[in-house]
N, C-alpha and C positions, 0 to 999 in steps of 0.2 A: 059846939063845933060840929056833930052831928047833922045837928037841924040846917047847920049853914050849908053844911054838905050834901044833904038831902035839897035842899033848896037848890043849889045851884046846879045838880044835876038834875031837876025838874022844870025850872025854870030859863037856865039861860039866858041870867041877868045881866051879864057882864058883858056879852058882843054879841046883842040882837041885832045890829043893821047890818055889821058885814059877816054875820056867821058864815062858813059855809054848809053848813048841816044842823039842821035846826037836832037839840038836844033831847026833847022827849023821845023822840022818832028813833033812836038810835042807843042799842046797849053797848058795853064798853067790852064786850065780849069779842076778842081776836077774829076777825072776819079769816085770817088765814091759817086761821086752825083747822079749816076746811077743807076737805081732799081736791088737789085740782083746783084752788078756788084761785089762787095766784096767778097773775098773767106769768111767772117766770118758768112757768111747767111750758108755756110754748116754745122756750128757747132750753130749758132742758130735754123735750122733744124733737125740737128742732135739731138736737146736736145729738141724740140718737141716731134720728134718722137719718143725717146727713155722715154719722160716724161707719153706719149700716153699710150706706153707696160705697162709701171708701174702701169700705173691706171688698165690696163687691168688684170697686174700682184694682185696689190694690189685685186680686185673684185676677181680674180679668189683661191685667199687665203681667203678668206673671207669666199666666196662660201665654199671651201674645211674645214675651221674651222665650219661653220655649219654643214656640214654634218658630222662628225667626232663626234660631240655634239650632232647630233640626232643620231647616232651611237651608243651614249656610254653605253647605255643600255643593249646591246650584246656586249659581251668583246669576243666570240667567230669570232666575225668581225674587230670588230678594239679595238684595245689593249689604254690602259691608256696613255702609252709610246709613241703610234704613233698621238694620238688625243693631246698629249704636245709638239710632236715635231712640229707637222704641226701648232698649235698657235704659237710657237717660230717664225715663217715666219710674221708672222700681225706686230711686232716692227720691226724687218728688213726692212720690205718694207715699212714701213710706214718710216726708217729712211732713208732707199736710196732714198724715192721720197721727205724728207725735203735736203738733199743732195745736188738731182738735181736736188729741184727749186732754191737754193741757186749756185749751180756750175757756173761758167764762167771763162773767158779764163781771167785769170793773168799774167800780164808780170811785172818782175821787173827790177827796174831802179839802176843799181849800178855803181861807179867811184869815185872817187877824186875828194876832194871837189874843187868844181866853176868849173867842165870841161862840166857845164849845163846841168845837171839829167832832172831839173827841169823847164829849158825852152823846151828841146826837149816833154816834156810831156805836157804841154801849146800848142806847136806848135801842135801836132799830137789832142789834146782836139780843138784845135780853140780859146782857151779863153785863160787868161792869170787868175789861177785859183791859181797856188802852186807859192809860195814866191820865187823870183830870183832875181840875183842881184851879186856885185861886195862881195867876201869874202865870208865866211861858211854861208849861207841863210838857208837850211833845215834843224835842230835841233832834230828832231824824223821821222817818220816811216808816211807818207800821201797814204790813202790808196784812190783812185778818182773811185767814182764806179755811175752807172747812178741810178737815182730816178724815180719809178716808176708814184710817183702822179705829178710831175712836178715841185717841188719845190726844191730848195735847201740851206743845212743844213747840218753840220758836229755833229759825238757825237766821243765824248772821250772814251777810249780802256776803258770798265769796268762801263760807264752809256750810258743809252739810253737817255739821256736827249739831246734835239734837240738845238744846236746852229745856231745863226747866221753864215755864212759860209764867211763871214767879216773877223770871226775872227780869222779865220786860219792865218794870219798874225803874229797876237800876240802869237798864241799857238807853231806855226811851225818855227817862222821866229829866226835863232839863233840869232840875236842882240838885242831880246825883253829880257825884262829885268825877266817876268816871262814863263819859259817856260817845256816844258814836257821832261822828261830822253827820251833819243838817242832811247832805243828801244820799246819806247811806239808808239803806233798806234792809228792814228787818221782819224776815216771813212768822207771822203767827198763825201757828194751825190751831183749828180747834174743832172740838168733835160736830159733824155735824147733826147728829142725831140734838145736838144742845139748842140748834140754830137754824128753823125755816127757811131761810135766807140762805145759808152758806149751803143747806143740802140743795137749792137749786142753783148754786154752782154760781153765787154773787161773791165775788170780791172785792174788800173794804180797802182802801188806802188813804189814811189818813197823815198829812202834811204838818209840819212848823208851820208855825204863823211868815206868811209870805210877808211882811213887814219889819222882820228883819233878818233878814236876809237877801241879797244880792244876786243871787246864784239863778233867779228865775228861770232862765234861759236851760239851764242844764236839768233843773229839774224837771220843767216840760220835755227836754230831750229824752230824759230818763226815766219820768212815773207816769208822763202825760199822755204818749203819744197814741196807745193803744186802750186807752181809759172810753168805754163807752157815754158816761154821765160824768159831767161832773155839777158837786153841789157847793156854791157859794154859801158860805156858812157866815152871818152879817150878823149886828148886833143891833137888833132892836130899838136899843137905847139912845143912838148915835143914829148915821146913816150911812148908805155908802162912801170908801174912802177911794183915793186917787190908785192907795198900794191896790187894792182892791180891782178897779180897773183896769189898772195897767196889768195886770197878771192875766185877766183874760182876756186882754186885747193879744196880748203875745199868743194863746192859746186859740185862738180861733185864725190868727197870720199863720200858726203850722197846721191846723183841722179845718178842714171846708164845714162849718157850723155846726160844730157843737155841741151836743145835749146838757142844759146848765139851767141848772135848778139854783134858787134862790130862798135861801130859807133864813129869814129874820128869827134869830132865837132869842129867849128872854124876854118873850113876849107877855110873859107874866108879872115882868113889872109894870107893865098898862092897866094893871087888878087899883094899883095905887093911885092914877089917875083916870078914871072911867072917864069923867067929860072929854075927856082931848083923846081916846082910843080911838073913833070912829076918825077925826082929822088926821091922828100922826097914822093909821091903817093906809086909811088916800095917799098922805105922801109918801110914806115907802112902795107902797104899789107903782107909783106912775113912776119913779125916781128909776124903782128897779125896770119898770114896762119901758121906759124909755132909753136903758143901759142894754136890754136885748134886744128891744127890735132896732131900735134909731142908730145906738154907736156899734155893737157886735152885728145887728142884723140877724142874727140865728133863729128871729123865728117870727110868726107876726104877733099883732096884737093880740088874737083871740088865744094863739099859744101861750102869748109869755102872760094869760093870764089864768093857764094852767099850772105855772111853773114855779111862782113865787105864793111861798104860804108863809103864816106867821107861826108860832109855837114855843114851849118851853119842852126843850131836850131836859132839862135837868129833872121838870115834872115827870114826863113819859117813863124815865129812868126811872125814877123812882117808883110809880106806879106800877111797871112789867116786875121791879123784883120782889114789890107785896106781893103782885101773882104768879111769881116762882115759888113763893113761901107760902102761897097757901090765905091769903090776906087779901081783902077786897083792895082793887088798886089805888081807890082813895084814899086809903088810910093817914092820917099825916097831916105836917102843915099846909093846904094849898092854899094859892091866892082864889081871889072867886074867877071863874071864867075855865077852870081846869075844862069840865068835859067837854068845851068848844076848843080847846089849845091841842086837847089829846086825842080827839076827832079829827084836828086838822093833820095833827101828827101823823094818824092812821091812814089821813085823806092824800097826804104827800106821799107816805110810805104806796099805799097805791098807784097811783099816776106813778109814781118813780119807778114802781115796779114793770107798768104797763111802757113808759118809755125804753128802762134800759131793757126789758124784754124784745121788742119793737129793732132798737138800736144793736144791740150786743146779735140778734138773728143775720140782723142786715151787713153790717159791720164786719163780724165773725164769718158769716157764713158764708156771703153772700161771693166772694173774691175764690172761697175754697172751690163753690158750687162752679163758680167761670172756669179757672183751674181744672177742676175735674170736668168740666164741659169742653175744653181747650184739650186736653189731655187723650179723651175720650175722640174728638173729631180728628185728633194727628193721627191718631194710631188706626183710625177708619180711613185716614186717609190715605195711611202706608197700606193696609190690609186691601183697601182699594185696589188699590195699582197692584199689590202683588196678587190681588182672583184677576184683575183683567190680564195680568204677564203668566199666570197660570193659565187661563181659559186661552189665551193666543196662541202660547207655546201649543196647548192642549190641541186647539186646529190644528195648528201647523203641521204637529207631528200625524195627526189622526189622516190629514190630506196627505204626505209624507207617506208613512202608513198606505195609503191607498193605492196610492203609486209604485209602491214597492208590490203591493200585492197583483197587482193587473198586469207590471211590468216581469212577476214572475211567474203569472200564468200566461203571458204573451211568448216567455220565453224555452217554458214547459211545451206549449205546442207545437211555437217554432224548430223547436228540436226535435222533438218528435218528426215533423213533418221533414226535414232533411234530414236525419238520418235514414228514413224510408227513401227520400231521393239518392241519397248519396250511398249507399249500401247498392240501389240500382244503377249509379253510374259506374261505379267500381267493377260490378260483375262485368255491364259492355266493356270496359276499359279491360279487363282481364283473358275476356273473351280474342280482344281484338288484339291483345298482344302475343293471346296464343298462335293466335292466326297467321298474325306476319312473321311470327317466328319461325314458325314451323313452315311457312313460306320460303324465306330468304332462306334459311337452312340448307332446304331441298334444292334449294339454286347454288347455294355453295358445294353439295355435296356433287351433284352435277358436273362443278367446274372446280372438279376435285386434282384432274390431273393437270390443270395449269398451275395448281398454285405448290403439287409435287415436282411439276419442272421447276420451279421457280427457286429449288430448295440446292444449293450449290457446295455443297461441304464435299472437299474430295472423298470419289467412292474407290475402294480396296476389298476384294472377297473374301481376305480372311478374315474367319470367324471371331476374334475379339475384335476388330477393327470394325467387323460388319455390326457388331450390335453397338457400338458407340454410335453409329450412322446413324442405325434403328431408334436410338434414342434420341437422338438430335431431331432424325426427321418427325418422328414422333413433336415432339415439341415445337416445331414449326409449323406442322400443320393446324397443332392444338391453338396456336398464337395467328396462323393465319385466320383461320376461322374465325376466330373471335374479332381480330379485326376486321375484318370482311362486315362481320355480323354487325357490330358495334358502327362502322361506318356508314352501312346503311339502313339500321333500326335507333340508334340511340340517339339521337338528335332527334327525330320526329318522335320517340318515345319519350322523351326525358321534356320536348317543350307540353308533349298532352300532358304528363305527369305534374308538370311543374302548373300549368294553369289549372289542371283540377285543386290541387294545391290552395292556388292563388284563390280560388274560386269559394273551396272551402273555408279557406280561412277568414275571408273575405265576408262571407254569409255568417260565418260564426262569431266571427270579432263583430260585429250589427246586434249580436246578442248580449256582448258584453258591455258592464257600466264604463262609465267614461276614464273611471282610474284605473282601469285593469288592460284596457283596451292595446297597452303599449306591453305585456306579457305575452300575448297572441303575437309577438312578431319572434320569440325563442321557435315557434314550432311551424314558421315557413319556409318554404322551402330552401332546399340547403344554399350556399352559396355558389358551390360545387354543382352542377345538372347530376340528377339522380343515374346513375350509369345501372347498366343489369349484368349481371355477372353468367357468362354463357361459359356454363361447365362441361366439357366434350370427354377432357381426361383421354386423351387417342393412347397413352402407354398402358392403359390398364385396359383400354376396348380393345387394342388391336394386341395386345401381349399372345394371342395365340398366332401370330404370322409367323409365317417358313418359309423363307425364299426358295427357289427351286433357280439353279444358277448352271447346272447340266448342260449342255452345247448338243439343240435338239435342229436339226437340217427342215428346215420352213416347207420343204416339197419331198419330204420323205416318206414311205407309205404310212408310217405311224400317224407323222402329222396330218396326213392329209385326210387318212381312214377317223382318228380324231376331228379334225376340223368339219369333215363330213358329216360324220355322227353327229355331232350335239348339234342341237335344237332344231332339226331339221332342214338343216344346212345341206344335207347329203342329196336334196332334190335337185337344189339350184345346181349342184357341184354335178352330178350326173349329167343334170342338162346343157351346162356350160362345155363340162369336158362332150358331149355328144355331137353337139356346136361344132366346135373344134374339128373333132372327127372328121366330121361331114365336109365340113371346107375341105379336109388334107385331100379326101377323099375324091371330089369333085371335080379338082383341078384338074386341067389335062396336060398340063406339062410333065404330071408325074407317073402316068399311065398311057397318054398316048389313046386313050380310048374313050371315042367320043361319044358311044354309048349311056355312057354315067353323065355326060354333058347335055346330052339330051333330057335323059329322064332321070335329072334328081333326083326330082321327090320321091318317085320310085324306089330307087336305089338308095336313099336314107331313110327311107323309113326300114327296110330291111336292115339293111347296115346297122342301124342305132339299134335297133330292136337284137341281131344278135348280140352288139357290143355290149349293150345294157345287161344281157343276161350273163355275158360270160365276165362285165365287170363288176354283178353286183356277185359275182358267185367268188371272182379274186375276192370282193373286198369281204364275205361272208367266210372265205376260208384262211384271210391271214396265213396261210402259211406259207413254206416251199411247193406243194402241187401245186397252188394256186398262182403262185410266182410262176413258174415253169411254163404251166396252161397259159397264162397272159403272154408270155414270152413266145411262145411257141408262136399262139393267135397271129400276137401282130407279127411275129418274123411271117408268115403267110399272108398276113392281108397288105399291110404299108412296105413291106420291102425291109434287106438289112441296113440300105442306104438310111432311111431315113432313122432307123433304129441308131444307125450309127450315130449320125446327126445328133437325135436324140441323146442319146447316151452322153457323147462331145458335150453337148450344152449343159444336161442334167450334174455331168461332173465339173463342169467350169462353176455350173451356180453353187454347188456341195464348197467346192475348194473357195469357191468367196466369202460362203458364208463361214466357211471354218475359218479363215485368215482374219477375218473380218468380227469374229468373236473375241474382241479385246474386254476394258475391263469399261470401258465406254455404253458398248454393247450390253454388258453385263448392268448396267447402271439402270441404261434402260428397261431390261426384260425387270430389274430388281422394283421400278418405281412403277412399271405398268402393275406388275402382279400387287406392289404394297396401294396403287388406288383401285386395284380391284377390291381387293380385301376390306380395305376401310372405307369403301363406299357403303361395302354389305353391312358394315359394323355399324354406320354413321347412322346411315337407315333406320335403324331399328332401334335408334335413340332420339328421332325425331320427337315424337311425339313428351318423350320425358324431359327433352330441355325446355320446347315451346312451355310445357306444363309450370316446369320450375320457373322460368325467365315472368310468365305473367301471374305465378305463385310469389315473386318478388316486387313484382308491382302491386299485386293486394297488399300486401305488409305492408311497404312506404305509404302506400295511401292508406288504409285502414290505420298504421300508426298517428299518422298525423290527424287524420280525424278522430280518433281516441283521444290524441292532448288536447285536441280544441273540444270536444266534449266531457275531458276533465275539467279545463278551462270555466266552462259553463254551468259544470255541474259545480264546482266553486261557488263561483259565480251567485247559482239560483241558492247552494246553501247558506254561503253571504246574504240572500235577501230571506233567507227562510233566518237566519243568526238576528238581522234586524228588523225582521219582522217581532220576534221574540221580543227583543229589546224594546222596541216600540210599543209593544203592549203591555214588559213593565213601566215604561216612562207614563206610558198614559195613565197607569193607575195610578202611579205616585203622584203626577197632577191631579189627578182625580183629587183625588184625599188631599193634597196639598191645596187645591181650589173649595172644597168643601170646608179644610180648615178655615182656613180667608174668612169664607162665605160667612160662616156661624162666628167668627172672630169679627167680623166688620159688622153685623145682627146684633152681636152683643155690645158693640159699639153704641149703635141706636138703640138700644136698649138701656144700657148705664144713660145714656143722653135723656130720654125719655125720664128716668127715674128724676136727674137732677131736674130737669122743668116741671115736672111734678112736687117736685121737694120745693122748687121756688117759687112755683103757685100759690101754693100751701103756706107757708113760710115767710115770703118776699115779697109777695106782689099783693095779700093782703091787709 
């Protein structure tokens, strides 16, 4: 048995025409013992790499939902809509990377019951793990997937509760007496450290015989749909069946083609008829090439003749557990032709590998990789729109901004500039109010004693009665004045006033912004014309008057030596009375002497010249000699006739004017002497009213342009307040434009990764 053994692994006697790897050339040494040697490191790379992006994805959503939330406070940046849509992205990504940490390459195991599902999957495992055996062995859905902590354990479709992995026998195995419906699923973990295959992340699913059972429909709905490979498991002996067919006709009507491997096992009883191997090889080849490419279509010819091999799983089995044991893999009964069956085995196991590696990249990955490319371009396209709604805003305010600042240095000068005019208009206006005032004043004080006639309150000389008078008149005068004043200065006062006003306010509301501009109407001019308040007070100017109410004779020598004396009156009065003289003198009806008719002038200049001496020496002596000498004089010069005369008339005008001294008379000397007095007083307050009166026109004006330059000074601190503000908005666009910026970079950048990844991965 030996030598046969030796033989036929030297030889390659048994299927030299259609071997596919000629026997000498090749040892039975596990090619995938080999670090890296397996195509399935590209898709356990692949799902690295692509698990990498997602973290990178997931952080970079993360990133972009916070800012979005420190965002939400300006809705003029990013809207409620685009801060929901970009959270929507945080459960996506969080589901596609629970996805593909759970993704791996599934192959399922389908045929007719006993044509060995379930050894071939033992054999490709190395263990002998799923129930086989003579008649229907698998009874429901065995799903073989590896265990991360080392251990292994099965749980039933629907609990996590961990079994022993014993007892798949009893749950799986159809001749147990209690067992699970056909398309229940039963996860078996098993370490992978046990199993090449399972540590790169292959999972086994192995099916009942699809020929009895009905259910097909549900079970593609349930174990098929995300299965990368699946392997038609045939029976050598026999050939393709119709159950056989028809289950992958239904499976490629829900999968756009397929990956469907074709493995004739039991290939080892062709050892018993070698003449007919090389014909019945032909017709399961073309039987099967004409089931994939012709009726399914999944692949073409030069594929489906990668796809279908012949082999004995129960060999391979048997072989891998002598070299768990330590035992060369031939050990045992074989038929002849093993190392050509268990080369093919090896050779399928390849291909299979390099497909569902291929398939489970594309498949798995490839929808995540769109997904996270999809994902990645929404959120660059929100981040978009919100740097351009930042960078706009960010103009707008910065132009904004600039306007405030020009319109507050326009308004800085302008002020400037009229308050230098208007402090100068104020002074002429103050000047000229002095002016008229103290004008009209002096005009009223002038035609002071018509407006004391004017004052009619019965007058009485006695002392309580006279100072009621005093009082009243006092008061009238004070109130004529002022009207006097008032009616011909305040009207032309109060309209300059009121247009400088106008004028003011006018230049100054030009300075203020447009919503302020209806404030400047509180501080124009009043509704009322601005009036001036002329303070004369006559009871406390004139409180030192004293009437003098005595009954003094108008042609008495006191009065006359009085009226004489002051201010140099006493020249005219010499001259007039000399005058006088001269005519009495001249006349010749009173002398008869025509001599003095002849030579006036003669004769008056004598004449005057004694009279003047002897009348300035009466009026120098006031007394009785001087009385007596005048008397004497003229009894010698004019006669006692005309003395007499004189005398006659002198006491007729005495007795009139004494008769004639009522309280009328009295009225009058009382209002001549009170507009003497208060003229003197009035006078000497000219200058302090004019003072005050245009000392109250600066106040109104200077008040009012005080409010319109609080007004403005408002105003300019308003544009100083938003200016401030403007320059925090601007930095918060800033940064919030910069977020964007490096947020939408990093968009194209995750983007960048995954077309890298699908270069890599996809597109070769």
């Amino acid at each position: 048995m030996a030598a046969y053994v030796s033989r036929t692994f030297s030889l390659a006697s048994g299927d030299s025409p259609a071997a596919r790897s000629p026997a000498p050339a090749m040892s039975l040494v596990d090619s995938r013992s080999l670090p890296d040697a397996s195509p399935l490191q590209v898709f356990v790379k692949a799902k690295k790499k692509i698990n990498d992006i997602f973290v990178e994805i997931e952080d970079y959503v993360q990133d972009a939902v916070g800012y979005m939330r420190g965002m939400q406070h300006d809705r003029s940046i990013v809207s409620p809509e685009d801060t929901t849509r970009v959270e929507s992205y945080t459960l996506k990504v969080r589901g596609i990377r629970d996805v593909l940490t759970r993704d791996h390459m599934k192959v399922a195991f389908f045929g007719r019951t006993s044509n060995g599902k379930s050894t071939v999957i033992n054999a490709m495992l190395r263990e002998k793990i799923l129930p086989s055996g003579i008649g229907h062995t698998t009874n429901c859905f065995l799903q073989v997937e590896g265990s991360d902590n080392g251990e292994a354990y099965l749980c039933t479709e629907g609990s996590s509760e961990r079994q022993n992995v014993k007892s798949v026998g009893q749950l799986a195995h159809a001749l147990c007496k209690e067992k699970l419906g056909e398309s229940q699923l039963v996860h078996i973990f098993w370490p992978k450290d046990k199993c090449l295959l399972l540590r790169d992340d292959v999972v086994f699913v192995d099916s009942p015989g699809i020929d009895v059972s009905p259910n097909l429909d549900d079970w593609i709905d349930r174990h098929c749909l995300d299965a990368d490979v699946f392997v038609l498991v045939a029976n050598a002996e026999s050939t393709l069946m119709l159950a056989e067919k028809n289950f992958f006709h239904k499976v490629s009507m829900r999968l756009s083609k397929p990956n469907i491997f074709i493995l004739n096992n039991r290939w080892d009883a062709s050892a018993t008829e070698p003449e007919f191997l090389d014909q019945v090889r032909q017709q399961h080849t073309e039987r099967a090439a004409d089931f994939l490419v012709k009726e399914l279509k999944v692949c073409n010819q030069r594929e489906a003749a990668e796809r279908i091999f012949f082999v004995s799983a129960k060999e391979a089995l048997q072989a891998r557990l002598q070299e768990q044991r330590g035992l060369p893999p031939h050990t045992g009964a074989l038929a002849d032709g093993f190392p050509n069956r268990y080369f093919e085995f090896e050779d399928f196991e390849r291909k299979f590998e390099e497909c569902i590696s291929k398939s489970a990249v594309r498949t798995k990955f490839q929808q995540h990789s769109q997904r996270g490319k999809l994902i990645a371009t929404e959120i660059r396209e929100v981040m978009d729109a919100t740097y351009e709604r930042a960078q706009q805003l960010k103009n707008d305010k910065a132009v904004g901004k600039k306007e405030i600042y020009d319109k507050l240095n326009f308004t800085e000068q302008q002020l400037l500039m009229l308050t230098q005019e208007m402090k100068d208009k104020i002074h002429r206006m103050v000047e000229d109010v002095e002016q008229r005032v103290s004008k009209a004043l002096s005009e009223e004080i002038r035609r002071l004693s018509v407006l004391v006639d004017e004052f009619s309150v019965p007058f009485h000389p006695e002392p309580l009665v006279l100072n009621v008078y005093k009082k009243e008149l006092h008061g009238h005068v004070e109130q004529g004045l002022g009207s006097n004043l008032r009616a011909r200065l305040s009207t032309a006062l109060a309209l300059n006033i009121e247009n400088s006003q106008r004028e003011m306010t006018e230049r100054m509301t030009a300075l203020l912004p447009a919503d302020k501009k209806h404030v400047s109407l509180t501080v124009l001019p009043r509704r009322e014309p601005f009036e001036i308040l002329y303070r004369l007070n006559c009871e406390n100017l004139c409180a030192d008057f004293h009437e003098d109410l005595e009954f003094r004779f108008s042609l008495g020598l006191t009065s006359l030596i009085a009226r004489f004396a002051g201010r140099g009156a006493h020249k005219l009065a010499v001259r007039n009375y000399a005058s006088m003289v001269s005519r009495d003198l001249l006349s010749p009806s009173d002398t008869g002497d025509t001599s003095l008719a002849v030579h006036p002038a003669a004769h008056f200049s004598d004449s005057l010249s004694t009279w003047s001496t002897v009348a300035l020496a009466s009026v120098g002596s006031q007394g009785t000699v001087g009385g007596l000498l005048i008397a004497g004089f003229m009894l010698k010069t004019v006669g006692w006739r005309l003395i007499a005369v004189t005398g006659a008339v002198y006491g007729c005008l005495y007795l009139y004017e004494r008769l004639t001294w009522t309280n009328k008379a009295k009225e009058r000397s009382f209002k001549r002497q009170y507009v003497s007095h208060a003229t003197k007083k009035l006078r000497l307050i000219v200058d302090l009213t004019s003072a005050n009166c245009s000392h109250q026109v600066q106040q109104e004006l200077s008040s009012t342009f005080a409010r319109l330059c609080h007004l403005v000074d408002e105003a300019t601190n308003d544009m100083h307040a938003d200016i401030t503000t403007l320059d925090k908005e601007l930095r918060q666009l800033e940064e919030a434009a910069g977020s964007a910026k490096v947020l939408r970079n990093k968009a194209n950048y995750v983007t960048r990764e995954l077309e890298i990844f699908e270069e890599a991965y996809l597109r070769s």
